[in-house]
N, C-alpha and C positions, 0 to 999 in steps of 0.2 A: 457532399461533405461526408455521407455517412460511410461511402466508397472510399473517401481519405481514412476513415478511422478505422475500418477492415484492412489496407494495405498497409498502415501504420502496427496494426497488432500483429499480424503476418512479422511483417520488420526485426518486432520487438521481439517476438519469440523466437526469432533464429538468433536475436544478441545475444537472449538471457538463457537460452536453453540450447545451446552450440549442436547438442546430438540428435534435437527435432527434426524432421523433414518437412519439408515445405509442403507437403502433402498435408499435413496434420498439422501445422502452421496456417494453412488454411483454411481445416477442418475448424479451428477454434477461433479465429476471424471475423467465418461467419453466424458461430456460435454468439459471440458479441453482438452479431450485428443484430442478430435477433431475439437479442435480449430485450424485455417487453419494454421498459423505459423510453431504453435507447433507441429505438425500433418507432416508437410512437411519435419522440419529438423530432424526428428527421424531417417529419409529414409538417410539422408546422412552423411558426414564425416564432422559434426561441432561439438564446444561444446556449443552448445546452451543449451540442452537436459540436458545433465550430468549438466550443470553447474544451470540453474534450479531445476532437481534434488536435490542436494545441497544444495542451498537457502532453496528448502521448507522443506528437514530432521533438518538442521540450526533453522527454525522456528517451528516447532513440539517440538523437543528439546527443543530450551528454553520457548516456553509454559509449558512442563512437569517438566520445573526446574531442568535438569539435564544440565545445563553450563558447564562444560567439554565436553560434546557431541558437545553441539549446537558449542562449538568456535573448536573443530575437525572441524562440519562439513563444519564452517566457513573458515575454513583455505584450506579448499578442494575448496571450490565456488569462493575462492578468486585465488588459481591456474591457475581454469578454466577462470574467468575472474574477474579481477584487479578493479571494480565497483562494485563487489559484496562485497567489507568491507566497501560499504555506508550501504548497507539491513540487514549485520552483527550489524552498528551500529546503528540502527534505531531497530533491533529485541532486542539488547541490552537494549539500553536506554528508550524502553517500559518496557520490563521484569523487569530493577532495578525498575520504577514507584508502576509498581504492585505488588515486591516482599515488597516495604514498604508499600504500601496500606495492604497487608497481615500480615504485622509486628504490624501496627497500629489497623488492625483489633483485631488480637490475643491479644496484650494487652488492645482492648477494653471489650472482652470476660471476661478476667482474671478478668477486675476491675469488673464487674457486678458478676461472681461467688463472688467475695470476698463480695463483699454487701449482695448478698445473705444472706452468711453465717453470716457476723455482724449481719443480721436480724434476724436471727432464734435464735441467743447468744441473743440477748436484746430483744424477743419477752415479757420475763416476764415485765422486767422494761417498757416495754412499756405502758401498763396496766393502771400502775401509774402516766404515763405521756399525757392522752389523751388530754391536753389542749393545748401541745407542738408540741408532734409527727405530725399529718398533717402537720403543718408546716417545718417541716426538711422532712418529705417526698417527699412535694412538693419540697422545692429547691434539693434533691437526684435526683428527676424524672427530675428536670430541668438543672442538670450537665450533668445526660446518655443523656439529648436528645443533649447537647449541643457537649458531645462527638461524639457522632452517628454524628453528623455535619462534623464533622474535621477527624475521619476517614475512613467514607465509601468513596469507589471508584465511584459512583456514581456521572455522570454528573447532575442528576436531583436536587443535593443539591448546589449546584454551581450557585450562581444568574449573573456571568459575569465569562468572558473567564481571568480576571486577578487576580479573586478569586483562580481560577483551578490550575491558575500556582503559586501564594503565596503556597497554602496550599499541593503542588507535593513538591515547590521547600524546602518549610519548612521538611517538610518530610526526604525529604533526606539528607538537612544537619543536621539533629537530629540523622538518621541513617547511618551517612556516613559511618564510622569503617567497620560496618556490610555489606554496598553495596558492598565497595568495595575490601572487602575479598570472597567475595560472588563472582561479577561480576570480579575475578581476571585474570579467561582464558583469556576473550573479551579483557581486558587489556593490556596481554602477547603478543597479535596476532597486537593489532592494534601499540604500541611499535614497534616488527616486521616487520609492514607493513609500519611502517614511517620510519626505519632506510633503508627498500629496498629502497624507495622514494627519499630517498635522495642519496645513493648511483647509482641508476637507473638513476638518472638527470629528474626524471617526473614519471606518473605512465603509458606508452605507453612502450609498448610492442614491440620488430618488426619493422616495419617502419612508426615510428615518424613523418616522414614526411608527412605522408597522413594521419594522425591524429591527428592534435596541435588541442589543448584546445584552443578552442574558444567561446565565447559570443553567443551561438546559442540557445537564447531565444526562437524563433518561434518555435524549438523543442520540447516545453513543452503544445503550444498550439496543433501541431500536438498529441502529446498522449492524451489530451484530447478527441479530436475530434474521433480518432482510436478507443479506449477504449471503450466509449459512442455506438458508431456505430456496436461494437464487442459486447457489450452486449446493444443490441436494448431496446429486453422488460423491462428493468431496466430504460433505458433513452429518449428511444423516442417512444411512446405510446400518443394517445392523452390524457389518466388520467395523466399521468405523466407531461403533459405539463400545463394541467390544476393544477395539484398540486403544483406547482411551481409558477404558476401566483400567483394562493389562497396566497400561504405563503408570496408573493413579498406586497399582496396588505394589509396583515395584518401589516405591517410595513414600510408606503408607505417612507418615507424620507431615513432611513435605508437603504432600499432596492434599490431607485435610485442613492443612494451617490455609492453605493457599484459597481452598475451595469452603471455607467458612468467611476469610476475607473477602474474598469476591461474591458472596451470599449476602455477608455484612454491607458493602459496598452499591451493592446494587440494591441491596432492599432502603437504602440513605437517600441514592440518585432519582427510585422510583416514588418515594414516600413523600420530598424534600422539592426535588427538581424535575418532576414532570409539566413540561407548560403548556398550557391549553389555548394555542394563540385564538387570536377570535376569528380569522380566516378559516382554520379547521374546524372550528363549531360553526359557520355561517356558510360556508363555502361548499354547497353538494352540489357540486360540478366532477370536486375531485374523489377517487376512492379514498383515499386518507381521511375522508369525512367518513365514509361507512364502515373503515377499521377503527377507527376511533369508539366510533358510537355504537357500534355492535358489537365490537370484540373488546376491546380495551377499557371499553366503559359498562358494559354489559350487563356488570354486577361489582360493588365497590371491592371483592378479594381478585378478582380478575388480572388487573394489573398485579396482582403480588406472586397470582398462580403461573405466571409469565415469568419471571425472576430466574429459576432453573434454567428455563431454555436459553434466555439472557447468556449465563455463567456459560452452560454447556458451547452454545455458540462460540464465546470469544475463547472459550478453552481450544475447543478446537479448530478456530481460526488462528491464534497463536502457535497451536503443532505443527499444521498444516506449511505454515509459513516457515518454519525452526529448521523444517526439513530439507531447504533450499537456499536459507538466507542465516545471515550472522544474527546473533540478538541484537545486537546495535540497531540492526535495519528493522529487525523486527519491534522491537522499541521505538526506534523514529518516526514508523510507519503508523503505531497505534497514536503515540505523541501527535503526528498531523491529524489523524482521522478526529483527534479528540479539538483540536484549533481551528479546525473547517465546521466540524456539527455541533459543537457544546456551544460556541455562542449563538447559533440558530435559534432563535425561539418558535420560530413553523416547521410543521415537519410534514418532509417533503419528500418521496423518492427520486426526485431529481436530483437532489446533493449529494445522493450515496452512489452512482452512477460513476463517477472519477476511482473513488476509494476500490470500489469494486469489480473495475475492469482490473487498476495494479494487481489486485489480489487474484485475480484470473493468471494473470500475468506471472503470477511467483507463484502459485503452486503446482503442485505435482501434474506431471501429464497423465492421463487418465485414458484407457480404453476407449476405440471407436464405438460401440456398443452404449457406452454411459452417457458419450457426445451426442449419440443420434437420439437418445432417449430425450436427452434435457434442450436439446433443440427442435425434437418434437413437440414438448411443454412448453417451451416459449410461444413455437410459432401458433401453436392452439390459446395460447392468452392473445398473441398478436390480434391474430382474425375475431375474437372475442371482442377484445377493447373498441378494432375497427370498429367493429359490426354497431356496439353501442353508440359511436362516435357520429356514426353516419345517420343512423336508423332510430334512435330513440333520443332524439332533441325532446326538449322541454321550455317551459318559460317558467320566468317569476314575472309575480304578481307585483313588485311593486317597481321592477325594471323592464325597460320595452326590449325588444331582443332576442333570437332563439340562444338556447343554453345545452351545451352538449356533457359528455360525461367523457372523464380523460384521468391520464395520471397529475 
């Protein structure tokens, strides 16, 4: 399985990134594959693996446009695990964007051949009208460009984030018929998935008990901070820190409204909505038990002294992302991350493992040099974690059983 989610990332990066070579499509494949989470649970009896798997066949598919696939493979990741019909509807409600951005395109194609040809019909009469023609030329030349405006996909034409969403949302109710005969699978499955919901009494699995949906804010700063950290050369480099100021200072008012909010906010989620399930205070099996109690809990200003790298992380997880993708998706993207981990009450590196391949996924490609470094780093946590896995069992005292040490 772990070999399906390597030739699946491969895939996705020759979708989403056309001018990759499959040399370096490869190279960051098996950079995934050796990403320490992901790398760990291959070895054992979860469905982390399969249900990743899934997700990213789910988004290959509906990039390629073949929706029957993608909501199959939907319906498969949603088995393996019950959060995964958020990254269905978030793969979804991109694809319907871009499937009318493509509707909008074609029929902007169609109007310009048809001009065409009206031209080359009245080339003679034209002749006899040169005191006229420039002038209907120009207002022609100045309808295409005002089209080219309203249907390219392109953030660049987009002077504000409320342009982006008028001219998506117009879009789609001019094409709605079309979406949603089109997006009909996603529809059938999420129908489906709301009548289990309600029949189920919630969307917990198993025992409910040790998982209510709970307000667990500080969970979303955690994947930031994770994410960021898991891919270093991306986010913590000194150009990196220095490009981030640059851009902070090109915008100075902007920028401090923005970055006192998100100080204000985070210091709410961490003060308010940090939950201490009792699995991560009981449970030293997992390292989430000795970041907790070491780091996090250390000292009561600890969790607050964390707050910045918080901010700094999703600031430049938000850039990162801006640089390759519309704000809509960028938006949608942080929307699901925040509907998969904020009702989480245990915090687990296994959950952030989905969020954080996409985000491998949409960011910028990066030199071979940074790859071999950061997949040097993995594979050295790899043989790390093995080594404790295999070599340094334990027991409790009041459970019969050996006890090993894992994510």
């Amino acid at each position: 399985m772990a070999v399906v989610c390597g030739v699946l990332v491969h895939d996705l990066l020759l979708c989403i990134k056309p001018g990759i070579s499959k040399a370096k499509a490869t190279v960051y494949a098996i950079l995934v594959a050796l990403y320490p989470v992901h790398w760990f649970f291959t070895f054992l009896y979860y469905t982390d693996v399969a249900s990743l798997a899934a997700v990213l066949a789910m988004y290959l598919y509906c990039l390629k446009k073949r929706f029957w696939v993608s909501a199959m493979f939907g319906v498969i990741s949603i088995l393996f695990r019950q959060t995964n019909a958020i990254w269905m509807l978030f793969f979804a409600a991109n694809g319907a964007i871009t499937y009318v951005q493509d509707l909008c395109h074609s029929d902007y194609v169609s109007h310009e051949n048809n001009g065409l040809t009206d031209k080359s019909i009245t080339e003679v009469s034209d002749l006899a009208n040169k005191a006229t023609a420039p002038g209907l030329r120009r207002r022609r030349k100045d309808r295409s460009i005002t089209m080219k405006r309203v249907v390219s996909g392109s953030t660049k034409l987009h002077t504000s984030f409320t342009e982006e969403i008028s001219d998506i949302s117009f879009g789609l109710w001019n094409s709605k018929c079309k979406v949603l005969i089109t997006f009909t699978p996603f529809v059938i499955v999420l129908v489906v998935f709301v009548a289990f919901i309600i029949w189920n009494g919630g969307i917990v699995l198993g025992a409910k008990e040790a998982h209510v949906v709970s307000p667990h804010f500080a969970q979303l700063l955690y994947f930031g901070l994770v994410s960021s950290a898991a891919l270093l050369p991306w986010h913590f480099t000194p150009r990196r820190v220095s490009d981030l100021f640059r851009l902070c200072r090109k915008n100075k008012t902007f920028s401090l409204l923005a970055m006192l909010m998100a100080l204000g906010l985070s210091f709410v989620a961490v003060h308010f909505f940090s939950i201490a399930h009792p699995y991560l205070l009981a449970d030293n099996r997992h390292y989430t038990f000795y970041i907790w109690r070491k780091v996090i809990q250390a000292h009561w200003m600890m969790k607050y002294i964390l707050i910045p790298f918080y901010v700094y992380s999703w600031f430049s997880v938000i850039n990162i992302l801006g640089k390759s993708q519309t704000r809509v998706w960028v938006l949608s993207f942080i929307f699901s991350v925040a509907l998969v981990l904020v009702p989480a009450p245990l915090v687990e590196f296994r959950y952030y493992t989905i969020p954080l391949v996409i985000l491998i996924l949409n960011s910028p490609v990066i030199d071979n040099g940074k790859l071999l470094a950061l997949g040097s780093v993995y594979a050295a946590a790899d043989l790390f974690t093995l080594a404790m896995f295999l070599f340094r069992p334990f027991r409790w005292e009041h459970e019969p059983g050996t006890q090993r040490f894992m994510w």
